[in-house]
C-alpha positions as CSV (number, residue, x, y, z in Angstrom):
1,X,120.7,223.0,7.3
2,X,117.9,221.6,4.7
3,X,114.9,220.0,6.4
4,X,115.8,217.0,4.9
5,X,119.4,217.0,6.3
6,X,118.0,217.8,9.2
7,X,115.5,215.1,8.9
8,X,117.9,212.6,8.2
9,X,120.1,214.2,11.0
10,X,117.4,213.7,13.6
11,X,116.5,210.1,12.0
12,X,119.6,208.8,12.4
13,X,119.9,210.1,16.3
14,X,116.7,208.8,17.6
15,X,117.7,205.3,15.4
16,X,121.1,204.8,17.7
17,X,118.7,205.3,21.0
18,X,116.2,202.1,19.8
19,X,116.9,198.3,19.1
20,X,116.3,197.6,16.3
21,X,116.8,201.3,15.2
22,X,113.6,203.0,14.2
23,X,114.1,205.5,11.4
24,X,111.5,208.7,11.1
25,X,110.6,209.2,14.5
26,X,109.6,212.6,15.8
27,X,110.2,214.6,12.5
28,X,109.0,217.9,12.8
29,X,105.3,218.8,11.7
30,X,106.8,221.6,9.1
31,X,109.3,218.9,7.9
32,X,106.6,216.4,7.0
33,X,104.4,219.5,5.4
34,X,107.8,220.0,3.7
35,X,108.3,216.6,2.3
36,X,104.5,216.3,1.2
37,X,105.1,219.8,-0.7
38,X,108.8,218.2,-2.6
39,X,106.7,214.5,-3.7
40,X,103.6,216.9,-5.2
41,X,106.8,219.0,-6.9
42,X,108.5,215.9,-8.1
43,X,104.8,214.0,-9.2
44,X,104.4,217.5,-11.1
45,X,108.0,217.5,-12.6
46,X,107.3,213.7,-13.6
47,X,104.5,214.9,-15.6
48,X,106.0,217.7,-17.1
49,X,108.6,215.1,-18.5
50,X,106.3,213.1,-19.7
51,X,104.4,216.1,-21.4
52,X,108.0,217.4,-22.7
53,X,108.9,214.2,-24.2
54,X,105.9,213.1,-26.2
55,X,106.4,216.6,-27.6
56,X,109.8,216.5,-28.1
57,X,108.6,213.2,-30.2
58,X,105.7,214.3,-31.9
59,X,108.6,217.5,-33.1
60,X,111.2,214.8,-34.2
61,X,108.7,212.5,-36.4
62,X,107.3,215.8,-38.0
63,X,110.6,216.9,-38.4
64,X,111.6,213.5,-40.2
65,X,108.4,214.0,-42.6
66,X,109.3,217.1,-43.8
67,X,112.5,216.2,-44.1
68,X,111.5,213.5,-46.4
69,X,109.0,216.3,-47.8
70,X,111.7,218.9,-49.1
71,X,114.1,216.1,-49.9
72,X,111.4,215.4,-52.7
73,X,111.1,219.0,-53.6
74,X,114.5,219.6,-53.9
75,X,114.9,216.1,-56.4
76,X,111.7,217.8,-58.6
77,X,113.0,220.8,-58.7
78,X,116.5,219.6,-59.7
79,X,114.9,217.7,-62.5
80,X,112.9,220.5,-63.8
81,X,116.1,222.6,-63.6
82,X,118.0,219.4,-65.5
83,X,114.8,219.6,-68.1
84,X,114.3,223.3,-68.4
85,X,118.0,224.6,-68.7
86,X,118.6,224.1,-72.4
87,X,115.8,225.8,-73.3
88,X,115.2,228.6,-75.7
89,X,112.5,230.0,-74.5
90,X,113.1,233.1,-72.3
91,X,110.3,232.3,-69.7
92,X,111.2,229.0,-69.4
93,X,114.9,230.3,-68.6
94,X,113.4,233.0,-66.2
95,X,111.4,230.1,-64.4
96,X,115.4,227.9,-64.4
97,X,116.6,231.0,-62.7
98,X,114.2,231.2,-60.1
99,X,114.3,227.7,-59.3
100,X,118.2,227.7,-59.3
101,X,117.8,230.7,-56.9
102,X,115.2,229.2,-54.5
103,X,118.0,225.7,-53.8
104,X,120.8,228.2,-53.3
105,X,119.1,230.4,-50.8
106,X,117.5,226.9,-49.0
107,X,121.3,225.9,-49.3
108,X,122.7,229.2,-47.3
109,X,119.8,228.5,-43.9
């Protein structure tokens, strides 16, 4: 049996014995110490929540700027492919290439 069941066991036993019942009497000493221990756990957890979430929104709102960020890339370099690809020049065609090859591998992650 958990201290807490047990605490709630006992609770509910020594309430039946009082008028009005009185809840919490004569809870162990190690219960108590127990007790104390979970509240300074869960205050902890609360915090790491807290700490996890304004992460997890700092991540998202970065997230949505590059997003916006490589969608701008991806239009440029789309243009400059749209621009370039008639060309005669054979650098200029190299350059087409590579570009056409930097969307298709961004394409394939």
């Amino acid at each position: 049996m958990s201290y807490l069941e047990e605490i709630k066991m006992r609770s509910k036993s020594m309430a039946l014995m009082t008028d009005p019942p009185i809840y919490y009497r004569e809870v162990k000493e190690e219960h108590y110490k127990h007790l104390i221990e979970q509240a300074e756990r869960v205050q902890d957890l609360e915090g790491d929540a807290e700490n996890i979430y304004r992460a997890n929104h700092d991540y998202s709102r970065r997230n949505d700027i590059l997003t916006q960020q490589n969608k701008r890339y991806r239009e440029a370099i789309n243009f400059a492919i749209d621009y370039l690809k008639n060309s005669d020049i054979r650098q200029v065609q190299l350059v087409v290439t590579g570009l056409k090859s930097a969307l298709e591998s961004d394409s394939d992650e």
